[in-house]
C-alpha positions in Angstrom: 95.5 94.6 118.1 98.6 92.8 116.9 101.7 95.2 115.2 102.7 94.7 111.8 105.7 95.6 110.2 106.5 96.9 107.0 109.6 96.4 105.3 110.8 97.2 101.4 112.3 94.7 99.7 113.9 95.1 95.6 116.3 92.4 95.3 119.1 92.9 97.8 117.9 95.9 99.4 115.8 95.3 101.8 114.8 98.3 103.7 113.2 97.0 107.4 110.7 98.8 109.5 112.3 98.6 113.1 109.1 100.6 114.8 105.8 98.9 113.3 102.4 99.7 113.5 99.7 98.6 116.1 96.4 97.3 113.7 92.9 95.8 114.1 93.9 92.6 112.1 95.7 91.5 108.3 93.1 93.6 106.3 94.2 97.1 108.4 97.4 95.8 107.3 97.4 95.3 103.9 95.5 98.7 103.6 98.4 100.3 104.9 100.8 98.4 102.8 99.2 99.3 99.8 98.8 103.0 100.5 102.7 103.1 101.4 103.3 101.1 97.9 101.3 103.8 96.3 103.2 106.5 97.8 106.6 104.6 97.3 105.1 104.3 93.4 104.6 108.0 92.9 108.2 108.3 94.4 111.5 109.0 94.1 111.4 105.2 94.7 110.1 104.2 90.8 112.8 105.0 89.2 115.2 102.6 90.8 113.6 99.6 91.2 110.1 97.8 91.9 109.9 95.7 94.7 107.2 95.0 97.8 106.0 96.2 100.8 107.1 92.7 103.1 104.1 92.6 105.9 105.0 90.9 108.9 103.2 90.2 112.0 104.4 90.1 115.6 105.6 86.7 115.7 108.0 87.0 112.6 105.6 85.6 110.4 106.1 87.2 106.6 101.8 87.5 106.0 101.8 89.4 102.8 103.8 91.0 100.4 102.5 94.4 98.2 104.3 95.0 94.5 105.0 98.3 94.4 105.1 98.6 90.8 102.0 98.0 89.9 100.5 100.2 91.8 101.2 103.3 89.8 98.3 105.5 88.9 
């Protein structure tokens, strides 16, 4: 299990996720990043900017990065 952490990022804001999230690997992790870009989508959150969900590991490591934009349904 390795944690991952998932900040938002739009430009200059950058929103960090101080807690994380304990996952099996990368692919548990971007799952959950693209479910919380989907809910950020369907948000409050559209209507101010687009931005990503920044995924990074343990180590510091920035692994992915999830537009939230284009998520919308």
């Amino acid at each position: 299990m390795t944690t991952y952490y998932f900040h938002i990022s739009d430009g200059p804001v950058h929103v960090p996720d101080e807690v994380g999230r304990e996952l099996a690997g990368l692919k548990a992790a971007r799952a959950t990043a693209r479910q919380r870009a989907r809910k950020l989508a369907n948000s409050w959150w559209a209507a101010f900017g687009t931005g990503s969900i920044q995924i990074e590991d343990s180590r510091g490591f920035l692994v992915d990065s999830i537009p939230i934009r284009p998520l919308l349904n």
